[in-house]
PDB file as gemmi writes it, atoms N, CA and C in Angstrom:
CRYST1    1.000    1.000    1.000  90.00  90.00  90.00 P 1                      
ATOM      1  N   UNK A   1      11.863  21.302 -30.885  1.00  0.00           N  
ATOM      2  CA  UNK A   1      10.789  21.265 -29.923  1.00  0.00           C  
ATOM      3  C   UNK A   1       9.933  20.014 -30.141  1.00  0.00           C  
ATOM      4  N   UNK A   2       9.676  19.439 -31.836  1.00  0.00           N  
ATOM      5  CA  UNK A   2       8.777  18.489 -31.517  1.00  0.00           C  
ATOM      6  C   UNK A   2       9.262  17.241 -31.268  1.00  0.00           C  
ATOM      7  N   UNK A   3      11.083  16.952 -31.450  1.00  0.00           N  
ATOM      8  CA  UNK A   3      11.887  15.849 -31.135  1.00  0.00           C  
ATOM      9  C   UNK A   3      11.619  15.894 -29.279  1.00  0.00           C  
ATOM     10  N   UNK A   4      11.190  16.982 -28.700  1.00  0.00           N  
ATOM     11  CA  UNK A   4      11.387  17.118 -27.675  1.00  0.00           C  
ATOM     12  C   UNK A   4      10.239  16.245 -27.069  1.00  0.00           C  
ATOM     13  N   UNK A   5       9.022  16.563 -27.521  1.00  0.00           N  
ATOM     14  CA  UNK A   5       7.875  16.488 -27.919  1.00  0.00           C  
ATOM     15  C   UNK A   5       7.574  14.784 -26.696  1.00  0.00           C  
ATOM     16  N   UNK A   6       7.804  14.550 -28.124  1.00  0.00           N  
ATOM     17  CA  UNK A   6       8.727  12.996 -29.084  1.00  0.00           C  
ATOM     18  C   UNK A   6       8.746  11.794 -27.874  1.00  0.00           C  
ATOM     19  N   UNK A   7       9.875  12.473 -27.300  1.00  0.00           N  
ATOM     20  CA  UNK A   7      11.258  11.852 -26.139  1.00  0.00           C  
ATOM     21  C   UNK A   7      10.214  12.059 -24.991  1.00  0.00           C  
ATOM     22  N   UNK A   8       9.999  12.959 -24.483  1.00  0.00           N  
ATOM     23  CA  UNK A   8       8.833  12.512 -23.263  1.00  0.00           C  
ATOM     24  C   UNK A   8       7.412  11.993 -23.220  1.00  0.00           C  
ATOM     25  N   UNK A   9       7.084  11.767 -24.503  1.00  0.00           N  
ATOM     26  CA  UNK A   9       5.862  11.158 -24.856  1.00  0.00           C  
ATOM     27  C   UNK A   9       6.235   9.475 -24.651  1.00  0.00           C  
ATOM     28  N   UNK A  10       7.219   9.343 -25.346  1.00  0.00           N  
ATOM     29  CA  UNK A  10       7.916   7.655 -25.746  1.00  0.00           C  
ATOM     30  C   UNK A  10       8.538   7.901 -23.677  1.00  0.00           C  
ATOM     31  N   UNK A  11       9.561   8.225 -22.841  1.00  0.00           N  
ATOM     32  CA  UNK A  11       9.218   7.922 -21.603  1.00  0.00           C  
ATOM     33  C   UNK A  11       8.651   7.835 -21.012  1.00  0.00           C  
ATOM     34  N   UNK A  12       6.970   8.749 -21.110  1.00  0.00           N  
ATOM     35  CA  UNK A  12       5.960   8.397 -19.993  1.00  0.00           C  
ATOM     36  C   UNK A  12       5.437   7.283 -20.636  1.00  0.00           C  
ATOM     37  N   UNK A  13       5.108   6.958 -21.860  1.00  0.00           N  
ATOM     38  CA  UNK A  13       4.803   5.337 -22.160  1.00  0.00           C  
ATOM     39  C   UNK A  13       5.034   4.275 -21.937  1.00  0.00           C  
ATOM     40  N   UNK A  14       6.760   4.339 -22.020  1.00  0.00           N  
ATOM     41  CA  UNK A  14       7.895   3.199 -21.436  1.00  0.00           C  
ATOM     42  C   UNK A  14       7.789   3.534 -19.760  1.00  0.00           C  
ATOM     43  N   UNK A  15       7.205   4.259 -19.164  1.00  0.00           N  
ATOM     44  CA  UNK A  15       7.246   4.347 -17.438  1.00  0.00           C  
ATOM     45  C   UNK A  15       5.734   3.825 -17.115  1.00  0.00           C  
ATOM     46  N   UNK A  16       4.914   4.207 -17.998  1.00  0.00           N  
ATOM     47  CA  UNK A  16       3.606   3.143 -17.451  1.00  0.00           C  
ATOM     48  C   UNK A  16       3.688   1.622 -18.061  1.00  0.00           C  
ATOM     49  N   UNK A  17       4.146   1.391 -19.089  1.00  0.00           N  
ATOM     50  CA  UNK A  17       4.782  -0.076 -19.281  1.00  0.00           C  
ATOM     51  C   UNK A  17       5.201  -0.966 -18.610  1.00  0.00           C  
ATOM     52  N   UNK A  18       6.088  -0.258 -17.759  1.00  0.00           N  
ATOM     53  CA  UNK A  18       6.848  -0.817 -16.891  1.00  0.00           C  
ATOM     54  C   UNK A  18       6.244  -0.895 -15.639  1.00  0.00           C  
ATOM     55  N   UNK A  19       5.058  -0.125 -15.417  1.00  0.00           N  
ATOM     56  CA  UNK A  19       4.445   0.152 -14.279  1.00  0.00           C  
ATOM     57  C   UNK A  19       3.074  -1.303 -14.276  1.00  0.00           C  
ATOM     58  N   UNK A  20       2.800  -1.166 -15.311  1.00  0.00           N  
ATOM     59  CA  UNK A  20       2.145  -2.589 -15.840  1.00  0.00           C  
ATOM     60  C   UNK A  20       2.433  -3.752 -15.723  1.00  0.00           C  
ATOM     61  N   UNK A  21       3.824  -3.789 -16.323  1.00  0.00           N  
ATOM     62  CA  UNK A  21       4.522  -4.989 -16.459  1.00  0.00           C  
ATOM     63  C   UNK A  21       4.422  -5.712 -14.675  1.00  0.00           C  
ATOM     64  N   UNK A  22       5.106  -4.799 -14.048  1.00  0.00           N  
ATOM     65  CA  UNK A  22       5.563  -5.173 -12.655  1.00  0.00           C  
ATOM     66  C   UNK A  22       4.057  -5.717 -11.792  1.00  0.00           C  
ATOM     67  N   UNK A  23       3.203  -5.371 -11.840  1.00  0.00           N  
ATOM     68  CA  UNK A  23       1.923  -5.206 -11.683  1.00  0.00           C  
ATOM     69  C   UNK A  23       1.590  -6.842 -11.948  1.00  0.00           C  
ATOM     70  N   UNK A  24       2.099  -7.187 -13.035  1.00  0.00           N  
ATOM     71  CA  UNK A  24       2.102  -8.587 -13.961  1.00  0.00           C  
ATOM     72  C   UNK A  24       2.563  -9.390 -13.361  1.00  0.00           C  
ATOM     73  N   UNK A  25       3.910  -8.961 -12.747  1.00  0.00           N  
ATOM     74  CA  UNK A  25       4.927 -10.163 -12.577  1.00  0.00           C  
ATOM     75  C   UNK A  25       4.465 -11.160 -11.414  1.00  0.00           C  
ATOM     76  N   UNK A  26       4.999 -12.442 -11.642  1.00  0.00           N  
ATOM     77  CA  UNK A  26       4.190 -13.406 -10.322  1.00  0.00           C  
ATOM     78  C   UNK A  26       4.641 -13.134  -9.055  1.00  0.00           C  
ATOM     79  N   UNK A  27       4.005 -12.965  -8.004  1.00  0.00           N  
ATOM     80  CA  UNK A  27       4.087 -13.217  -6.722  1.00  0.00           C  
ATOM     81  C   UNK A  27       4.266 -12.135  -6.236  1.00  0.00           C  
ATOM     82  N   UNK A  28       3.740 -10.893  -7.080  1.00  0.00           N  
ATOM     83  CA  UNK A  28       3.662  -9.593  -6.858  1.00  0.00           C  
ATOM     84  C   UNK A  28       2.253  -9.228  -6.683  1.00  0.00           C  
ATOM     85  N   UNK A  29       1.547  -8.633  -5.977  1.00  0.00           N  
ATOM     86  CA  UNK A  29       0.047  -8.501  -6.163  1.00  0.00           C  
ATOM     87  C   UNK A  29      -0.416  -6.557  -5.336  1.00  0.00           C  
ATOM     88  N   UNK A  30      -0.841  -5.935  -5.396  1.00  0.00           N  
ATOM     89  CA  UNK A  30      -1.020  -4.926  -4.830  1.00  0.00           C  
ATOM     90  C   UNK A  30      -2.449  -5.427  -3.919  1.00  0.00           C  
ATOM     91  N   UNK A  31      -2.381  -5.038  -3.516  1.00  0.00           N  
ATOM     92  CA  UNK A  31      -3.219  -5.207  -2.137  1.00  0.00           C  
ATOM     93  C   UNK A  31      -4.361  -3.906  -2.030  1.00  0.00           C  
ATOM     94  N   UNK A  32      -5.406  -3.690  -2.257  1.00  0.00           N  
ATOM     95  CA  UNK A  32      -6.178  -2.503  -1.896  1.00  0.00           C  
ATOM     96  C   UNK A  32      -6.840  -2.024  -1.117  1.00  0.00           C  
ATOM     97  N   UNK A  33      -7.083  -3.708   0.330  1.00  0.00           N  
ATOM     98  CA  UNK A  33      -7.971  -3.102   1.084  1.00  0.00           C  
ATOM     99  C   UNK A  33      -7.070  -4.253   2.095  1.00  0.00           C  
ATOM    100  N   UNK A  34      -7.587  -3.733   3.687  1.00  0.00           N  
ATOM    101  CA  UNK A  34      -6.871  -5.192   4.920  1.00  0.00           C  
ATOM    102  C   UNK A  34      -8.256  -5.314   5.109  1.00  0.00           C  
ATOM    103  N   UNK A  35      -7.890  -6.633   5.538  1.00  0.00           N  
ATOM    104  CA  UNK A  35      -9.171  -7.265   6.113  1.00  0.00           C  
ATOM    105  C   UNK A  35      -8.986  -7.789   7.522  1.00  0.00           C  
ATOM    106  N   UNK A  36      -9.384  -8.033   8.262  1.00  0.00           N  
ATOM    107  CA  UNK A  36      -8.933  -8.283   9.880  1.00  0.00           C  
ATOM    108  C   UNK A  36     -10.420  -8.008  10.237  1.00  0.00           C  
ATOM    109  N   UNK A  37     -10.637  -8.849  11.984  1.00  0.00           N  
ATOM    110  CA  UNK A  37     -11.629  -8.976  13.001  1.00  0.00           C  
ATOM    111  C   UNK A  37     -11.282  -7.812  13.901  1.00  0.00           C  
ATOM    112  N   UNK A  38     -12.176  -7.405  14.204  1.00  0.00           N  
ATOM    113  CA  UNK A  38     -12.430  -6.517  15.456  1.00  0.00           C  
ATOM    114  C   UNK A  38     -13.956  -6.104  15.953  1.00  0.00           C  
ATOM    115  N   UNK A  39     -13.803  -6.787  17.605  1.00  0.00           N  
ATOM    116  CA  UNK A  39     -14.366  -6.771  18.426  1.00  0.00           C  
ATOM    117  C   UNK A  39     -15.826  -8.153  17.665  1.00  0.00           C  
ATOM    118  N   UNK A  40     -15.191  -8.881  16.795  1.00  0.00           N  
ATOM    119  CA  UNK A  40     -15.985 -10.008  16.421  1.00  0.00           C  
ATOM    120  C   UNK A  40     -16.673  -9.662  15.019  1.00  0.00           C  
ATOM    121  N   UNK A  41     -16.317  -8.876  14.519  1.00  0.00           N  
ATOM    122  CA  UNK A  41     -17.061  -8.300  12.994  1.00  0.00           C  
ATOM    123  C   UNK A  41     -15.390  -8.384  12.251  1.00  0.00           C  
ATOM    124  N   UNK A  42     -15.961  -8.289  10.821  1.00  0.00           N  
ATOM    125  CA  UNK A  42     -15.090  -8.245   9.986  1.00  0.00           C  
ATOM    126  C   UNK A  42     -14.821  -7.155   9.362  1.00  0.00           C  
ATOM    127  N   UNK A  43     -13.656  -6.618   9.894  1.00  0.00           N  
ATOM    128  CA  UNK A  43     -13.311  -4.838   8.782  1.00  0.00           C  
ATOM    129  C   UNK A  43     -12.870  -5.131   8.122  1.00  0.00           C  
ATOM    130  N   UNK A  44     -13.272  -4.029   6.481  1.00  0.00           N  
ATOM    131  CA  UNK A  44     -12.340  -4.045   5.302  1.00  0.00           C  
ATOM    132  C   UNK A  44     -11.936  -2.466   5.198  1.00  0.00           C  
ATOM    133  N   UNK A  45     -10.444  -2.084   4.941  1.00  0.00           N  
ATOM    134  CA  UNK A  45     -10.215  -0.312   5.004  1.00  0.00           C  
ATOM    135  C   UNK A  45      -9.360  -0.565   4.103  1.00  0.00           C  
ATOM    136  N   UNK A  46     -10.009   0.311   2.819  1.00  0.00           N  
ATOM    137  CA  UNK A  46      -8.949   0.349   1.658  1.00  0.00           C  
ATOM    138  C   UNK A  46      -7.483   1.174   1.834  1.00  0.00           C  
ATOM    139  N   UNK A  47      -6.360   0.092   1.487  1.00  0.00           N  
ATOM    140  CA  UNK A  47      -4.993   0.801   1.976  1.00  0.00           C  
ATOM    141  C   UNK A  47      -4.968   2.506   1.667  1.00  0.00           C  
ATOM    142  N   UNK A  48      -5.862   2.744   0.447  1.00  0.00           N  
ATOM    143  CA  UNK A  48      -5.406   4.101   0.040  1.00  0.00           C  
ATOM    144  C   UNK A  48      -6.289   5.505   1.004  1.00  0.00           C  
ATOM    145  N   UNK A  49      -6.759   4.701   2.071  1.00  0.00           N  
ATOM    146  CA  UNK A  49      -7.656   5.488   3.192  1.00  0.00           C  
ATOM    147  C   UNK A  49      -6.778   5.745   4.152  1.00  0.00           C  
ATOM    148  N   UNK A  50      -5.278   4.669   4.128  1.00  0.00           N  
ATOM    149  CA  UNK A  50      -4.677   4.613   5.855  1.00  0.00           C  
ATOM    150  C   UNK A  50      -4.215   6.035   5.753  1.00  0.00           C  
ATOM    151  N   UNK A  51      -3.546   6.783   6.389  1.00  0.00           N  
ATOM    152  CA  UNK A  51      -3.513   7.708   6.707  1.00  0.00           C  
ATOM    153  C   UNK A  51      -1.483   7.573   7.453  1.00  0.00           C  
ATOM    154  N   UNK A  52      -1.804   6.650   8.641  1.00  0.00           N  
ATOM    155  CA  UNK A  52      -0.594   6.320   9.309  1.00  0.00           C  
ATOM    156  C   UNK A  52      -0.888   5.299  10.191  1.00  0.00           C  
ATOM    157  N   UNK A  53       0.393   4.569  10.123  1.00  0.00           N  
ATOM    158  CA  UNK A  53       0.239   3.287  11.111  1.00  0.00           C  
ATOM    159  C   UNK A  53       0.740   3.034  12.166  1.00  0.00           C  
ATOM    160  N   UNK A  54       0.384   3.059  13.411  1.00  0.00           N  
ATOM    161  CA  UNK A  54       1.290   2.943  15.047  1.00  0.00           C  
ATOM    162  C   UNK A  54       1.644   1.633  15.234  1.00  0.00           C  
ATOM    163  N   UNK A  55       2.790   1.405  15.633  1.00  0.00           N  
ATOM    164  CA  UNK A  55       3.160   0.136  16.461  1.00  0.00           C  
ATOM    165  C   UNK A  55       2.818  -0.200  17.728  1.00  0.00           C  
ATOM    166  N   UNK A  56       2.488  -1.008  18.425  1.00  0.00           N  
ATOM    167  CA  UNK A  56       2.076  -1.174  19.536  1.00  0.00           C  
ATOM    168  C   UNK A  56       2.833  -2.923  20.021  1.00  0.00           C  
ATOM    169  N   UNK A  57       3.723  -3.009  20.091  1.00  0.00           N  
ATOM    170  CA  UNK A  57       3.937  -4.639  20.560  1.00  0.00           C  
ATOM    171  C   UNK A  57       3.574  -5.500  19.177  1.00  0.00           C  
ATOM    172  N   UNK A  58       2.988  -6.360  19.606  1.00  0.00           N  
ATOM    173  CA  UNK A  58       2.313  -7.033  18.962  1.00  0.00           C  
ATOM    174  C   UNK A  58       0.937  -6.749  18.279  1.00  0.00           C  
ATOM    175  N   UNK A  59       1.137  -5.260  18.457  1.00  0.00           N  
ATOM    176  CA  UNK A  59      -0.374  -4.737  17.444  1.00  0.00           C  
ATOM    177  C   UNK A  59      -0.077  -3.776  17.123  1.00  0.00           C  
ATOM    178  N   UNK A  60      -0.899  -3.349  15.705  1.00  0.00           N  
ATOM    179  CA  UNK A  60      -0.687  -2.322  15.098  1.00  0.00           C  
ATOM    180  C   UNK A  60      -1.916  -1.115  15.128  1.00  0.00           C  
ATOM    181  N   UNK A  61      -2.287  -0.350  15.314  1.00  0.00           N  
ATOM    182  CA  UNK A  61      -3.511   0.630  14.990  1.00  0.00           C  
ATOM    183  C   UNK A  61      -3.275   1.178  13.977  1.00  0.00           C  
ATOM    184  N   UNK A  62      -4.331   1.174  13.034  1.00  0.00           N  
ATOM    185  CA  UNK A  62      -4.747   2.080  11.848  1.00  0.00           C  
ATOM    186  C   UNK A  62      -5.204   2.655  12.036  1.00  0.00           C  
ATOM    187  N   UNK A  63      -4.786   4.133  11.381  1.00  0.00           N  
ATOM    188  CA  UNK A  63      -5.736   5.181  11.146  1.00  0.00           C  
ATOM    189  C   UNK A  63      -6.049   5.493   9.718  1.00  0.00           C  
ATOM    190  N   UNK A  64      -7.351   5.506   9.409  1.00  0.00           N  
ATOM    191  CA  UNK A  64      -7.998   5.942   8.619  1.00  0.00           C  
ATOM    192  C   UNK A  64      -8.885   6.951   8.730  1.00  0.00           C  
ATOM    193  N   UNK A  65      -8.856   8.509   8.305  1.00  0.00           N  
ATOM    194  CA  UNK A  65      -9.406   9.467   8.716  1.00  0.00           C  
ATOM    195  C   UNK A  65     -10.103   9.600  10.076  1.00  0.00           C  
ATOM    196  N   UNK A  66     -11.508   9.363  10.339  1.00  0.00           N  
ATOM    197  CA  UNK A  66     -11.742   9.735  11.477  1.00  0.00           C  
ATOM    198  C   UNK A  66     -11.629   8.485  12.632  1.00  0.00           C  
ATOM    199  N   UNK A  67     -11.364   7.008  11.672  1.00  0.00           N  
ATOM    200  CA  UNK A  67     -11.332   6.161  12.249  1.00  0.00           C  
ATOM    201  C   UNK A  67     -10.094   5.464  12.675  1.00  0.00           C  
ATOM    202  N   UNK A  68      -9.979   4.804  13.722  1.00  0.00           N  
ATOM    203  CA  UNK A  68      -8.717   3.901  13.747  1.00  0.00           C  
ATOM    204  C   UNK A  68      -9.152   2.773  14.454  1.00  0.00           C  
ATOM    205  N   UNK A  69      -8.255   1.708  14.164  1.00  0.00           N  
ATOM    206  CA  UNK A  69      -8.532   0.198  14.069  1.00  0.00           C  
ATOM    207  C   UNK A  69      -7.243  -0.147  15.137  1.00  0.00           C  
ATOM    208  N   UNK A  70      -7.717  -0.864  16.218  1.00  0.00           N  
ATOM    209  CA  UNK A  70      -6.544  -1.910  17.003  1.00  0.00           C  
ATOM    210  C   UNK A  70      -6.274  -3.744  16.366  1.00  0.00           C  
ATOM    211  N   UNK A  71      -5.284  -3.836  15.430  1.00  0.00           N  
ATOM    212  CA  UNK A  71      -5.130  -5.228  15.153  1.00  0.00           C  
ATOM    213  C   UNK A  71      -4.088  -5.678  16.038  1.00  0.00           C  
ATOM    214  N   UNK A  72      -4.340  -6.756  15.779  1.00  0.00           N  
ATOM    215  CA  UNK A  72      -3.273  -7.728  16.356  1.00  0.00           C  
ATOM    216  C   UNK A  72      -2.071  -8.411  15.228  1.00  0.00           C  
ATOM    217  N   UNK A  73      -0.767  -8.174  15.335  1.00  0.00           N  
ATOM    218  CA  UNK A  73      -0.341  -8.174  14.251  1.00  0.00           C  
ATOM    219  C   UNK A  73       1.175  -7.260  13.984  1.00  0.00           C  
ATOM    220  N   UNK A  74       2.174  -7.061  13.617  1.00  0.00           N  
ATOM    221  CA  UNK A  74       3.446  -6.613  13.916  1.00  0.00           C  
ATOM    222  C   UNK A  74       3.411  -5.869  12.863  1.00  0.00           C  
ATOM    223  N   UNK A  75       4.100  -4.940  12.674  1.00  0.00           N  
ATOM    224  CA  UNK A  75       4.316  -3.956  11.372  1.00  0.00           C  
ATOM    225  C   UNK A  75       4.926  -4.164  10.130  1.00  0.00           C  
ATOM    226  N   UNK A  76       5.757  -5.723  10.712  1.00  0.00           N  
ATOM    227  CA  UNK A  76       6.903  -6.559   9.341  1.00  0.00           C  
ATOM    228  C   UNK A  76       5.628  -7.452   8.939  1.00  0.00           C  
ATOM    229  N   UNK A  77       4.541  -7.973   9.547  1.00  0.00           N  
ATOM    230  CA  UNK A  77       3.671  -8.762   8.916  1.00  0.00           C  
ATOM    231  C   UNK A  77       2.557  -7.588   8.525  1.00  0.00           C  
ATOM    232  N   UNK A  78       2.188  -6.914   8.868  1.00  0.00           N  
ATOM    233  CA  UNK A  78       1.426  -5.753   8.215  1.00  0.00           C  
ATOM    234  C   UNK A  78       2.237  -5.341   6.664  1.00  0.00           C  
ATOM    235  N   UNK A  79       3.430  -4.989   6.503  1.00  0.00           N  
ATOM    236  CA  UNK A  79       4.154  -4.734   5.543  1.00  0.00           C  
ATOM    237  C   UNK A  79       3.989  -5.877   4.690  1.00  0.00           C  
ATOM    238  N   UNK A  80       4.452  -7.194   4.907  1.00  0.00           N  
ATOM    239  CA  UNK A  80       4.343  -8.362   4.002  1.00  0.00           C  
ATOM    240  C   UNK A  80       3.084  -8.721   3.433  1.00  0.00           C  
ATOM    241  N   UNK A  81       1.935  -8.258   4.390  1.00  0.00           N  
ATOM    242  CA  UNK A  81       0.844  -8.502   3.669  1.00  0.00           C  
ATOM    243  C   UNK A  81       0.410  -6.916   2.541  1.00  0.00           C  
ATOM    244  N   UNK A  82       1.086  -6.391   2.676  1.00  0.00           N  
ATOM    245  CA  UNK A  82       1.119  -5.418   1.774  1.00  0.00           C  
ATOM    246  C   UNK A  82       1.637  -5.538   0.724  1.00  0.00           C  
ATOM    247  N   UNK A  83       2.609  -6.161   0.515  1.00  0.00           N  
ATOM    248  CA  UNK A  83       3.865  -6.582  -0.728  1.00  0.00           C  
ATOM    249  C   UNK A  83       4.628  -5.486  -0.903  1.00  0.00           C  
ATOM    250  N   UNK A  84       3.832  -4.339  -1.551  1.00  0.00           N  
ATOM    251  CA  UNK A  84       3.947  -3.379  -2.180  1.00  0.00           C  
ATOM    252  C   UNK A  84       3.904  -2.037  -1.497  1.00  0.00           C  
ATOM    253  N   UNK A  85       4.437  -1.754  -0.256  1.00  0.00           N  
ATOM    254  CA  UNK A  85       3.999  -0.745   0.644  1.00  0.00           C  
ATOM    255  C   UNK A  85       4.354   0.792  -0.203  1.00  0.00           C  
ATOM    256  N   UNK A  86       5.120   1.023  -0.989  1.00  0.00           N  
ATOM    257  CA  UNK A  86       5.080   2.404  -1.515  1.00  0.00           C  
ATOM    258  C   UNK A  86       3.618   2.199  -2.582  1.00  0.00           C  
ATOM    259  N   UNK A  87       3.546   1.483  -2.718  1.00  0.00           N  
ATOM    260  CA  UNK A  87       2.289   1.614  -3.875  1.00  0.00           C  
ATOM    261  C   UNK A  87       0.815   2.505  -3.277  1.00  0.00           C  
ATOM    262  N   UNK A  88       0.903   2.586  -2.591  1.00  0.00           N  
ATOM    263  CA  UNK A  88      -0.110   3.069  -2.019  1.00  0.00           C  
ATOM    264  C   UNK A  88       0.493   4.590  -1.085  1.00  0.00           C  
ATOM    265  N   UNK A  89       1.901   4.884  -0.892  1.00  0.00           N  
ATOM    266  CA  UNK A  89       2.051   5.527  -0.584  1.00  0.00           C  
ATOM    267  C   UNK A  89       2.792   5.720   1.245  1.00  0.00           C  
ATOM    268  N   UNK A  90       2.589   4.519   1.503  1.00  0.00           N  
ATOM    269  CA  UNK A  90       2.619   3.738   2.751  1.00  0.00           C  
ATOM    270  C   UNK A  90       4.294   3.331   2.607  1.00  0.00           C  
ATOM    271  N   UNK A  91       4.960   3.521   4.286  1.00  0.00           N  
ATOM    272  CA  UNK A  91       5.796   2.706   4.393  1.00  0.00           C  
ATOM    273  C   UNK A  91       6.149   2.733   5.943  1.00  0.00           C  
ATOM    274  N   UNK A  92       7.257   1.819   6.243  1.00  0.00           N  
ATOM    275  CA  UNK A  92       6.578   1.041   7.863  1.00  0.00           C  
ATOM    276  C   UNK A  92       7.704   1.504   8.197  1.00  0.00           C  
ATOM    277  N   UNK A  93       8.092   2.318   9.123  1.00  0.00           N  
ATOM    278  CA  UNK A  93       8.814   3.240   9.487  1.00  0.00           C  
ATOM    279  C   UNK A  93       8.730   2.803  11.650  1.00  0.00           C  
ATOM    280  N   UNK A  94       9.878   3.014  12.186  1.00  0.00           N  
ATOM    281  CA  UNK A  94       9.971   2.872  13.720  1.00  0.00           C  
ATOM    282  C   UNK A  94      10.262   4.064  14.373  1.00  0.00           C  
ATOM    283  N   UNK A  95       9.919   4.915  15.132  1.00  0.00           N  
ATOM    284  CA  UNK A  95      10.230   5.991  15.236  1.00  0.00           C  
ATOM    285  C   UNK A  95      10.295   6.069  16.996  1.00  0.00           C  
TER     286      UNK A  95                                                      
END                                                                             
């Protein structure tokens, strides 16, 4: 039992390690909030608020709980400026 112990103590260590590491690596960056204009002001909505994202043409709407946002902007460049779209839980899906 305490070899057992042991072995999942030493994997969840080596899995946040690695969770670190990547975090590290260059040209990788997590992203926590978008920033974009609307209606002439500047919004900031932290990714871990979105909720779900609509396609629209050439624009995307966010929703963030009670709010949602019309950008201008495609869902492959919404994604790229994300880097990291599972990190947050997020992924860009066509339906």
């Amino acid at each position: 039992m305490r070899a057992t112990n042991s072995a999942a103590h030493r994997l969840s260590a080596v899995r946040r390690l690695e969770a670190l590491l990547e975090e590290l690596r260059p040209g990788v960056r997590k992203e926590e909030r978008l920033v974009f204009k609307e209606n002439g002001r500047v919004i900031f909505v932290r990714t871990e608020s979105l909720d779900w994202i609509e396609a629209d043409g050439n624009y995307v709407r966010l929703h963030a709980g009670n709010e949602s946002h019309y950008v201008r902007g495609t869902l492959a460049k919404l994604e790229a400026q994300l880097r990291r779209p599972t990190s947050c839980g997020l992924a860009a899906r066509r339906s």
